[in-house]
Structures are given as structure tokens and as C-alpha cells.
Biopython code that builds the backbone (N, CA, C, O; Angstrom):
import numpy as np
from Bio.PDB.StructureBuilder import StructureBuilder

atoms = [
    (1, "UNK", "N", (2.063, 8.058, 7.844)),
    (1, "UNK", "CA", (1.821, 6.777, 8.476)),
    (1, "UNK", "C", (2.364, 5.673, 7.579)),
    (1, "UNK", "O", (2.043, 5.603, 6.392)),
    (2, "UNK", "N", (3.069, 4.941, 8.078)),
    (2, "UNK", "CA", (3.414, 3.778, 7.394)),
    (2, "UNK", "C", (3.121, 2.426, 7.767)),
    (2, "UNK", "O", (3.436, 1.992, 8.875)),
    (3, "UNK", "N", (2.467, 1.658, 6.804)),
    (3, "UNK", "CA", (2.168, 0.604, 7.140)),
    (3, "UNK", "C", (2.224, -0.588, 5.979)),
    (3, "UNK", "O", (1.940, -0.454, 4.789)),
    (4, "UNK", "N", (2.665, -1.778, 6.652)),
    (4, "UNK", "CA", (2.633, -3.003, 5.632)),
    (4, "UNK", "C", (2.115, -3.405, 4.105)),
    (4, "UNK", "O", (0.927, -3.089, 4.040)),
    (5, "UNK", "N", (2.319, -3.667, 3.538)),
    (5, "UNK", "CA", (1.123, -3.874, 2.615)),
    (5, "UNK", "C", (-0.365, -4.383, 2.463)),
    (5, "UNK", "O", (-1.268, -4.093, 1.678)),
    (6, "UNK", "N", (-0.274, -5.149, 3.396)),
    (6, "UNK", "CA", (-1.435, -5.946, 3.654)),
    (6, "UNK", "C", (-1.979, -5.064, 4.703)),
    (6, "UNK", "O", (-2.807, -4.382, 4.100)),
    (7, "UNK", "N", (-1.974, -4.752, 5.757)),
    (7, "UNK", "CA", (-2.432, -3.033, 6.151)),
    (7, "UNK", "C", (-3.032, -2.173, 5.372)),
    (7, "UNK", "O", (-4.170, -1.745, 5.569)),
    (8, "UNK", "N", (-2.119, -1.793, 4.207)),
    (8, "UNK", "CA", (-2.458, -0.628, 3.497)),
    (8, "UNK", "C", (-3.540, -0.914, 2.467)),
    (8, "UNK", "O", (-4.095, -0.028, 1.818)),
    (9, "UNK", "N", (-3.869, -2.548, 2.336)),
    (9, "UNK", "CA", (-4.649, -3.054, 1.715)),
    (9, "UNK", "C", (-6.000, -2.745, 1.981)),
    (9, "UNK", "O", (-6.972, -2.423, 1.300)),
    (10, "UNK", "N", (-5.647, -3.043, 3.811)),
    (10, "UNK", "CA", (-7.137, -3.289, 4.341)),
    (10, "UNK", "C", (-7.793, -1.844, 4.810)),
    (10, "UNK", "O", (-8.859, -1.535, 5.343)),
    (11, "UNK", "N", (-6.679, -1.138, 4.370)),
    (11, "UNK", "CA", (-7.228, 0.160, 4.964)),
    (11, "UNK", "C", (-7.995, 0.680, 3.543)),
    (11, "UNK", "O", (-9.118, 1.150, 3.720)),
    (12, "UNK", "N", (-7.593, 0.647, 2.435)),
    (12, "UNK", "CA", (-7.847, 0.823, 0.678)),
    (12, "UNK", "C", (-9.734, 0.327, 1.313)),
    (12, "UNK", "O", (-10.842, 0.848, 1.440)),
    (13, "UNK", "N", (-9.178, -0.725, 1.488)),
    (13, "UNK", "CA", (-10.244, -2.136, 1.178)),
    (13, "UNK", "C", (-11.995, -1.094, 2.458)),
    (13, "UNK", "O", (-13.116, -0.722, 2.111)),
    (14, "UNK", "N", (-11.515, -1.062, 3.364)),
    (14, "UNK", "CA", (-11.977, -0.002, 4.530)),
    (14, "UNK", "C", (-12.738, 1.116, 4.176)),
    (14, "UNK", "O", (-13.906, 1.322, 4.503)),
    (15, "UNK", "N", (-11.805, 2.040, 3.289)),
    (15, "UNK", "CA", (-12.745, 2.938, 2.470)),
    (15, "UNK", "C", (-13.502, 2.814, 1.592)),
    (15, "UNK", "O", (-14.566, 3.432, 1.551)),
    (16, "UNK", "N", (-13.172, 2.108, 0.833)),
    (16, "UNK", "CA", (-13.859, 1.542, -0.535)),
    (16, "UNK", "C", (-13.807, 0.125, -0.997)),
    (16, "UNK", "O", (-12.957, -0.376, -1.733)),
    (17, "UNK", "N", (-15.173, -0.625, -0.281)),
    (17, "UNK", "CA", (-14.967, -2.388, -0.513)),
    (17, "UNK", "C", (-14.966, -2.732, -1.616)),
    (17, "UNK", "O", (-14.540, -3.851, -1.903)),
    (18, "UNK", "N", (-15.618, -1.554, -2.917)),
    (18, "UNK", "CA", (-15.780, -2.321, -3.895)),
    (18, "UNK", "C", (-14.239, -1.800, -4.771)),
    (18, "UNK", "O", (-14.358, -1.883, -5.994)),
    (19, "UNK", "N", (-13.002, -1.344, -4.328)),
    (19, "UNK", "CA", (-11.653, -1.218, -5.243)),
    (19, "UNK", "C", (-10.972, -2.448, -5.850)),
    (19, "UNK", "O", (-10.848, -3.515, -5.249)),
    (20, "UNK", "N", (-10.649, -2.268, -6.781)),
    (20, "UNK", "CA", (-9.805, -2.714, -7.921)),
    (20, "UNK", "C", (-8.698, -2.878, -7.509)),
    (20, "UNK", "O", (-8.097, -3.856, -7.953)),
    (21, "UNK", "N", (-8.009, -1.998, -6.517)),
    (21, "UNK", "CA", (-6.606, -2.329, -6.104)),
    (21, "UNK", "C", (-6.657, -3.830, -5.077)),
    (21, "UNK", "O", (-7.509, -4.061, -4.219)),
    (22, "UNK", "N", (-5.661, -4.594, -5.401)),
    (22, "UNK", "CA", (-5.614, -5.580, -4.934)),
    (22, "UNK", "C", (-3.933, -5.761, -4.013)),
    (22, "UNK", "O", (-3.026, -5.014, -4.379)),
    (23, "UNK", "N", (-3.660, -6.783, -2.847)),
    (23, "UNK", "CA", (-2.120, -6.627, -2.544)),
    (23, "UNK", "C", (-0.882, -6.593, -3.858)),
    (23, "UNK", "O", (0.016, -5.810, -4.168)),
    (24, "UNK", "N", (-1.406, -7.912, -4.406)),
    (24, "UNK", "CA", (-0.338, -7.476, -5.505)),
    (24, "UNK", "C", (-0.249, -6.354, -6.290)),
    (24, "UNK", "O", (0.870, -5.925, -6.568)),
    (25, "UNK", "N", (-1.320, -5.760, -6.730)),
    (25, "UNK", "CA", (-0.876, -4.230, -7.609)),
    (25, "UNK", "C", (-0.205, -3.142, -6.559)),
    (25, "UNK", "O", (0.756, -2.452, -6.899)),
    (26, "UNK", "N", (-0.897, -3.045, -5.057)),
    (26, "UNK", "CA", (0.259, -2.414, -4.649)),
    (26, "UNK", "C", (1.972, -3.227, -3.984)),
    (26, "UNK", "O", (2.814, -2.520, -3.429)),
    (27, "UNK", "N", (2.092, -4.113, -4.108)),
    (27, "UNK", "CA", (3.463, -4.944, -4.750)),
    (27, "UNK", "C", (4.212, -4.609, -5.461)),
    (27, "UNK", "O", (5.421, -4.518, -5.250)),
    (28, "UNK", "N", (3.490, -4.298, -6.689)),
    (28, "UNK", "CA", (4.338, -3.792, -7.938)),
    (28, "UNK", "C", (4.253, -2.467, -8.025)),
    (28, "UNK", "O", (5.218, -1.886, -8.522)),
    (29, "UNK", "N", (3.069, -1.661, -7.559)),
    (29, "UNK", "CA", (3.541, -0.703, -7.438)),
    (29, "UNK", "C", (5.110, 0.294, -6.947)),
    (29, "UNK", "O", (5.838, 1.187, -7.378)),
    (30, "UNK", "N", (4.937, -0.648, -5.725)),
    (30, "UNK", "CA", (6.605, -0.477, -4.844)),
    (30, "UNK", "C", (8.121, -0.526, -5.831)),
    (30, "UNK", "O", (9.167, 0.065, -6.101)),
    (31, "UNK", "N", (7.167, -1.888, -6.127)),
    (31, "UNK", "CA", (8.497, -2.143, -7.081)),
    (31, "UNK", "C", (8.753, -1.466, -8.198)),
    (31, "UNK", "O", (9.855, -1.601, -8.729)),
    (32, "UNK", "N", (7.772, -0.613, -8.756)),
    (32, "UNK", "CA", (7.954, 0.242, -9.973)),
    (32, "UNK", "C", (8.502, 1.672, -9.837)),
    (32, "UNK", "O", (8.958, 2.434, -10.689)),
    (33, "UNK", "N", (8.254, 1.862, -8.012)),
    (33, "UNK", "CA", (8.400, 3.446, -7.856)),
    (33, "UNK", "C", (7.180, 4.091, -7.694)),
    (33, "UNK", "O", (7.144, 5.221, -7.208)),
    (34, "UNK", "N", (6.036, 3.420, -8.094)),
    (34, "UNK", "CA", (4.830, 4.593, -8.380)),
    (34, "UNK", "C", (4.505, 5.108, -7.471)),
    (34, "UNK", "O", (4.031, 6.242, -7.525)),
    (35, "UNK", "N", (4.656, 4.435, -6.330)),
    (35, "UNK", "CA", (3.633, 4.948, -5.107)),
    (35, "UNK", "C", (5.160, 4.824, -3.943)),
    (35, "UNK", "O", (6.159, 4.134, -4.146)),
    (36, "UNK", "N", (4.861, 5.812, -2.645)),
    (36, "UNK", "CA", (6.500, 6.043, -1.957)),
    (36, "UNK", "C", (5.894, 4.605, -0.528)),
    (36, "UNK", "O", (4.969, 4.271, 0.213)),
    (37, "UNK", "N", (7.171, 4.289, -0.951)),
    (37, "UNK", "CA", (7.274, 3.167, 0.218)),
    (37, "UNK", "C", (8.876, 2.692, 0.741)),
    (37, "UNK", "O", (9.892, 3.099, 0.179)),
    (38, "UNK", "N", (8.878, 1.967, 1.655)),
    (38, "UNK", "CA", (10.137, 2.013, 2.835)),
    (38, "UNK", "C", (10.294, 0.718, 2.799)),
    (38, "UNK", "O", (9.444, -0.068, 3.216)),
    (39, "UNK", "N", (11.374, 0.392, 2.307)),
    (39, "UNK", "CA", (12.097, -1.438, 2.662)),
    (39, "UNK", "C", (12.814, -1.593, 4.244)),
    (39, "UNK", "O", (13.828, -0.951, 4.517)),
    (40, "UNK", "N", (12.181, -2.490, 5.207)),
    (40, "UNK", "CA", (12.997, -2.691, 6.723)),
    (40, "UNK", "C", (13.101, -4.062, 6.520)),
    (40, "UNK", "O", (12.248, -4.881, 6.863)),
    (41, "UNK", "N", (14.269, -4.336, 5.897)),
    (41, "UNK", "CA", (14.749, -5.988, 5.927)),
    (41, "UNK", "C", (13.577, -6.563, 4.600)),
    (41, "UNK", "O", (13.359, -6.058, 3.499)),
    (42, "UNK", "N", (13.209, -7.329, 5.000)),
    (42, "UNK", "CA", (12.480, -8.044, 4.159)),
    (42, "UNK", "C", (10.435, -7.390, 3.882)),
    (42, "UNK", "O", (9.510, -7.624, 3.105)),
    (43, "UNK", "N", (10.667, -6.649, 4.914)),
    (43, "UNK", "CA", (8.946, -5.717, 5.160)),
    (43, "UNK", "C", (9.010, -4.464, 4.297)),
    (43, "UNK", "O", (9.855, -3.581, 4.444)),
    (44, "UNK", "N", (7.933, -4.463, 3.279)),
    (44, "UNK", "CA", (7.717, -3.221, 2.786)),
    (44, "UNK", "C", (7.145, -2.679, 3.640)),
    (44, "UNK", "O", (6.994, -3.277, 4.705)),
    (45, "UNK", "N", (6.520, -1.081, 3.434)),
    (45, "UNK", "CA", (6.044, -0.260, 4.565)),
    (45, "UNK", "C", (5.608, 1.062, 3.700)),
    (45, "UNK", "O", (6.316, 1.984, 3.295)),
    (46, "UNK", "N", (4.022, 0.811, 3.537)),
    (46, "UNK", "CA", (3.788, 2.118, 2.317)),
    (46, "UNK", "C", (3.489, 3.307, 3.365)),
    (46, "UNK", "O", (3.104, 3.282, 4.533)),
    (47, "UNK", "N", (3.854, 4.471, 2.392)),
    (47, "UNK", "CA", (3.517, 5.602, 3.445)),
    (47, "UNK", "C", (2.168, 6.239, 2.852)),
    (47, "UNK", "O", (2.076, 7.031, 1.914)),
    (48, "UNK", "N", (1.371, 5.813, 3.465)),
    (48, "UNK", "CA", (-0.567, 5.752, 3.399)),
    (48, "UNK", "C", (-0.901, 6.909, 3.631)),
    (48, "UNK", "O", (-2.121, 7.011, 3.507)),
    (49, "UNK", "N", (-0.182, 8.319, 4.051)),
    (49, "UNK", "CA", (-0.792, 9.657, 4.339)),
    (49, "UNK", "C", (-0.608, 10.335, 3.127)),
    (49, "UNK", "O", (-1.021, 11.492, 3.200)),
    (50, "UNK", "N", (0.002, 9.942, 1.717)),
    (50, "UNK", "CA", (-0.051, 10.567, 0.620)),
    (50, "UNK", "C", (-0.898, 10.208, 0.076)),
    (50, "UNK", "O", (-1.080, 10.863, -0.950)),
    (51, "UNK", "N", (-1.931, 9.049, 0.305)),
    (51, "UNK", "CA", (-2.909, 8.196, -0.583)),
    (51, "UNK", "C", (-4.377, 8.067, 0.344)),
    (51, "UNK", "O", (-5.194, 7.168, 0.148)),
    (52, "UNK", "N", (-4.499, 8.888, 1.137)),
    (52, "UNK", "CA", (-5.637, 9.080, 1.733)),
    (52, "UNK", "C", (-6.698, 9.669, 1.304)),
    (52, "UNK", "O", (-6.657, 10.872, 1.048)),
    (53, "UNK", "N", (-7.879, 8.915, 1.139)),
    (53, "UNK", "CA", (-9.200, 9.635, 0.038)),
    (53, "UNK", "C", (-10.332, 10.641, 0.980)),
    (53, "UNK", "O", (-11.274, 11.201, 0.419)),
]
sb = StructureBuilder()
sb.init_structure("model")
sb.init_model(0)
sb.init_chain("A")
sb.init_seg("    ")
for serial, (resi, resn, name, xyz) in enumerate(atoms, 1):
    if name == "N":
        sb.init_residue(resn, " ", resi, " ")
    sb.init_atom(name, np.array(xyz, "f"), 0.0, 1.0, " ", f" {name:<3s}", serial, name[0])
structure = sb.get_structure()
């Protein structure tokens, strides 16, 4: 499943209200490589079925 960042936020945020991950750490995540995500023009797009708790 792929979805936005701010999506993938609220879905983080969904399972667990009280996480540490915030939009920007997964931001930089993208940008570091750590975690797999998809550039469409200017939209990131994380793929959220590898990071499902």
C-alpha cells in the first residue's frame, strides 16, 4: 500500500498515539533511503505494508 506522507503519518499516529515518529522524520527518512518509498512528481508515496505493526 502506498500512501503520502502525511497518510502514513496518520496511520503510525492510528496505531500508536503516543509515537515519536513525527512527518518530518519520515521526510528524511525517504531522503536517506531508510525506509522504501516512491517519488510521482513532486508526491512522496511510502510503501506502509513493510512497516505494519
Amino acid at each position: 500500500m502506498l500512501r503520502s506522507i502525511k497518510k502514513a503519518f496518520d496511520m503510525f499516529r492510528q496505531q500508536d498515539a503516543e509515537t515519536a515518529v513525527t512527518v518530518h522524520t519520515i521526510r528524511m527518512w525517504c531522503k536517506e533511503g531508510k525506509i522504501k518509498c516512491l517519488t510521482a512528481g513532486n508526491k512522496v508515496l511510502v510503501d506502509i505494508t513493510v512497516y505494519r505493526i
